[in-house]
N, CA and C atoms as a LAMMPS dump frame, in Angstrom:
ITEM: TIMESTEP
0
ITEM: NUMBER OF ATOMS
144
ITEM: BOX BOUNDS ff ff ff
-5.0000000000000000e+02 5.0000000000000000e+02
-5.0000000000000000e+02 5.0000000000000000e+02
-5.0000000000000000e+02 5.0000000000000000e+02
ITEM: ATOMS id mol type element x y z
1 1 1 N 129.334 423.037 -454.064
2 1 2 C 130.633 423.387 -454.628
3 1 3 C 130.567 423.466 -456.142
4 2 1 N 129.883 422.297 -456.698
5 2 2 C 129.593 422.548 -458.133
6 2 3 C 128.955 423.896 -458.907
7 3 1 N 128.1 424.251 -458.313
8 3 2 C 127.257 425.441 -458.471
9 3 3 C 128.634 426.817 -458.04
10 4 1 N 129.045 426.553 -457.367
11 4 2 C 130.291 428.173 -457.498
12 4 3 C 130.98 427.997 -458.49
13 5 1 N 131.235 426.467 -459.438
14 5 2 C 132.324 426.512 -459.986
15 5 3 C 131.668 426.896 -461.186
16 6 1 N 130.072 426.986 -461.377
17 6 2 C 129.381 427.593 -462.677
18 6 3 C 128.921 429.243 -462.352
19 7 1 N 128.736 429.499 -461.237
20 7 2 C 128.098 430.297 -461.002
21 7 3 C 129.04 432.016 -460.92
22 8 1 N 130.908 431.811 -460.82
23 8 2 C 131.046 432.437 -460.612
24 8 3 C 132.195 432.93 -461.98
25 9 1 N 132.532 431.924 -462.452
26 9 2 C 132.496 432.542 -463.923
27 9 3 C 131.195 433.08 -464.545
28 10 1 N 129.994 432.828 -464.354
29 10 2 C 128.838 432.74 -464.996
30 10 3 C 128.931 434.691 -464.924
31 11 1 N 129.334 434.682 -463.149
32 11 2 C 128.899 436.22 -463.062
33 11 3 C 130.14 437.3 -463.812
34 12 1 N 131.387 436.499 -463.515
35 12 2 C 132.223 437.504 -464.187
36 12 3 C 132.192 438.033 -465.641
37 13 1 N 131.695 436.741 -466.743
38 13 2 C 130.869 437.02 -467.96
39 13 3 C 130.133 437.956 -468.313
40 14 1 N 128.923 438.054 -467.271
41 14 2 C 128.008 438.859 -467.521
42 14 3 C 128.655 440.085 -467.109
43 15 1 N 129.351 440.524 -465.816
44 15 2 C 129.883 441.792 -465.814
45 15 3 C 130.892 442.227 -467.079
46 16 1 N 131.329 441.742 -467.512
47 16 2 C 132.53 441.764 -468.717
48 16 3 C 131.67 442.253 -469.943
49 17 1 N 130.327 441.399 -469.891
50 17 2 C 129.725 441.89 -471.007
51 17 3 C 129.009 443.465 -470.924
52 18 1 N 128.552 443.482 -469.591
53 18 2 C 127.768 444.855 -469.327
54 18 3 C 128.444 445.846 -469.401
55 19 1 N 130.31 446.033 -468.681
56 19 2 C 131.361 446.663 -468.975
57 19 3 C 131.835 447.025 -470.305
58 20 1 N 131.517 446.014 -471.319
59 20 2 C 131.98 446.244 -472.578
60 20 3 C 130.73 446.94 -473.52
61 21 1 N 129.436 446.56 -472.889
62 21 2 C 128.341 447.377 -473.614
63 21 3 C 127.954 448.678 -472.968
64 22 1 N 128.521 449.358 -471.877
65 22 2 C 129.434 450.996 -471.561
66 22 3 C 130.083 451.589 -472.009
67 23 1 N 131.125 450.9 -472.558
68 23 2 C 132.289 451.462 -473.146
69 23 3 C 131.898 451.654 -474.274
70 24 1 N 131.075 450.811 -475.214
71 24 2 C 130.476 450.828 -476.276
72 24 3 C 129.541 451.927 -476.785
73 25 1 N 128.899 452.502 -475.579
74 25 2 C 127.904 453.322 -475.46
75 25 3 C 128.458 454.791 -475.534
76 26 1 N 129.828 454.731 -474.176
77 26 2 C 130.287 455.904 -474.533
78 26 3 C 131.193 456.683 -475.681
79 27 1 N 131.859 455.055 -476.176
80 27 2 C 132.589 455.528 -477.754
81 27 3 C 131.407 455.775 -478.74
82 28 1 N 130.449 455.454 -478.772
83 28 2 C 129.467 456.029 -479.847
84 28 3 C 128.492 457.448 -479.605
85 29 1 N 128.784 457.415 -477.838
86 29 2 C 128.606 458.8 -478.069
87 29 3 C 127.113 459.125 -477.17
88 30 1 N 126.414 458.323 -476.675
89 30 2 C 125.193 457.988 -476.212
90 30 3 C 125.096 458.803 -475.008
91 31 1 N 126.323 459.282 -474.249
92 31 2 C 126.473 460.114 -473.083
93 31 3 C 126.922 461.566 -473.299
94 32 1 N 127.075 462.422 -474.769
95 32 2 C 127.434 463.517 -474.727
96 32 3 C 126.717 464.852 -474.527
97 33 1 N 125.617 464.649 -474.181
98 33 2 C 124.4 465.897 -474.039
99 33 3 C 123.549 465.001 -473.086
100 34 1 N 123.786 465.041 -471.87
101 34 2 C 122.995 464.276 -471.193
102 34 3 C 121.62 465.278 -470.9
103 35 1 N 122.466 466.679 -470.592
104 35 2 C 120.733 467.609 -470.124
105 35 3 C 120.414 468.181 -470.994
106 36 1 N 120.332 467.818 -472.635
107 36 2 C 119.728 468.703 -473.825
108 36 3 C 118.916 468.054 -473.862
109 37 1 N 118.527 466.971 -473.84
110 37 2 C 116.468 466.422 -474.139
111 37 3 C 116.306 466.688 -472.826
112 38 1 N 116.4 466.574 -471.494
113 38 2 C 115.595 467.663 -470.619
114 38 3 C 115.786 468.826 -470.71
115 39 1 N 116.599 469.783 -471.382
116 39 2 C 115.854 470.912 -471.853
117 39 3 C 115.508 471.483 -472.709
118 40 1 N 115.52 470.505 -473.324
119 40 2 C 114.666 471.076 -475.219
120 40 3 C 113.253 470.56 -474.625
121 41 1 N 112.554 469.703 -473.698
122 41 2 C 110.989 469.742 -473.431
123 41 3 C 110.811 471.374 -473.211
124 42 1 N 112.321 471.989 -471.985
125 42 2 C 111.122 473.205 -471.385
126 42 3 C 111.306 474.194 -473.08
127 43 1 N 111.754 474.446 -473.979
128 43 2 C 112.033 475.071 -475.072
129 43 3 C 110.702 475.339 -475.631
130 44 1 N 110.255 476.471 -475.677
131 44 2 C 109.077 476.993 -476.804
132 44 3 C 109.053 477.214 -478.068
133 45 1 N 108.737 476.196 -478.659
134 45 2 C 108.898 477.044 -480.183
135 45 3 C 107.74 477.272 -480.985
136 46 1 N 107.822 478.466 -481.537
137 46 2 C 106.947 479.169 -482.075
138 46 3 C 106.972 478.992 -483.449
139 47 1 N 107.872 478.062 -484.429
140 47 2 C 107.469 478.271 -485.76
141 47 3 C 106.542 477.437 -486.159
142 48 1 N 105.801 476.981 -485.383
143 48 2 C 104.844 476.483 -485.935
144 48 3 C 103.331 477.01 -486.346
């Protein structure tokens, strides 16, 4: 019984934190071109 009474705040914490470092991710922007670096590999460029 002791162990649920640590264990399950313990987990709601960590989801709260992982939820808030998403939201974080998508206000800065980390999700707005998801398929431009897979397709700037197939991209040829020639000025080199």
């Amino acid at each position: 019984m002791n162990g649920i009474l640590f264990l399950i705040p313990a987990a709601l914490g960590l989801g709260l934190i992982g939820l808030a470092g998403f939201f974080w991710a998508v206000r800065d922007g980390q999700f707005d071109d998801p398929e431009g670096a897979a397709n700037r590999i197939l991209i040829d460029e020639q000025d080199r």
